[in-house]
C-alpha positions, 0 to 999 in steps of 0.5 A: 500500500502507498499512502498519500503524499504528505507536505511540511515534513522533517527528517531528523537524525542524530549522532549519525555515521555518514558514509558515501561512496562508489560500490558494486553489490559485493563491496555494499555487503562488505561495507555494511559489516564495517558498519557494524563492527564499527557500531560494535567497536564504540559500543554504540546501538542504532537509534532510528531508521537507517537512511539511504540516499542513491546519487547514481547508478553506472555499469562498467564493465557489465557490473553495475556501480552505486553512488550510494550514501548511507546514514546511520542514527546512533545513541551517542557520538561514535569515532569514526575511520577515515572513509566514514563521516560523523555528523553530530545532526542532519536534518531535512525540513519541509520536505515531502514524504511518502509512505509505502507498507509492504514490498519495496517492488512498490517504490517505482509506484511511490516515485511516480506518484511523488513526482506527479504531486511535484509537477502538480504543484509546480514544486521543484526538488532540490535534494535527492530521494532519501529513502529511509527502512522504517520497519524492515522485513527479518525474513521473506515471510515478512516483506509485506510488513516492511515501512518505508518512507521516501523523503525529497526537499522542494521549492516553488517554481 
């Protein structure tokens, strides 16, 4: 289920792990657990959703690349490597949101319709789609339980 596109929203995230970079689908797998031992590591937990922005999508060589950035809300402040970023707070004001309840195959629906709204209002985006796993799915079984919330900043034209 898609639910309808709500304006005025805010996106806030606190004591964050920021990460951006250029990954295959392997190398996002082997990140993720960095991510953990690191969590681990500054005997941190995660405090909310975690948020994921796509930048780009290539293929080289046949092997498709993500210009992918994750962030990850923690219950304090936690060090970080070098590749990582740590940001004390972000947030997202005026935004709209998008809810989707059940597979994420419904995302493309939900972008549609996001963008239809957009026209429709003679708004224009200015952030990228922040896709933020509200209630993620443990197990196949649970995919239709799954929430997800789409997030984009815009401005009149």
């Amino acid at each position: 289920m898609i639910g309808s596109v709500e304006e005025g929203q805010q996106l806030l995230l606190r004591n964050v792990l920021s990460f951006r970079k250029n990954l295959d689908q392997q190398s996002l797998i082997e990140i993720s657990k960095e991510i953990d031992e690191i969590i681990a590591k500054n005997e941190a937990r995660k405090d909310g959703s975690v948020v994921t922005v796509t930048h780009n999508v290539t293929v080289e060589n046949g092997q498709q690349f993500i210009d992918i950035e994750m962030m990850i809300p923690h219950n304090k402040k936690i060090d970080v490597p070098n590749e990582f970023a740590f940001l004390p707070e972000f947030s997202l004001k005026d935004a709209l949101k998008i809810r989707i309840v059940g597979s994420p195959q419904q995302m493309q629906d939900a972008v549609g319709i996001l963008k239809e709204y957009i026209q429709n209002k003679n708004l224009k985006p200015n952030t990228p789609l922040y896709v933020v796993t509200v209630k993620e799915a443990k197990t196949q079984l649970d995919i239709e339980d799954m929430i997800t919330d789409l997030y984009t900043g815009v401005e009149d034209c």
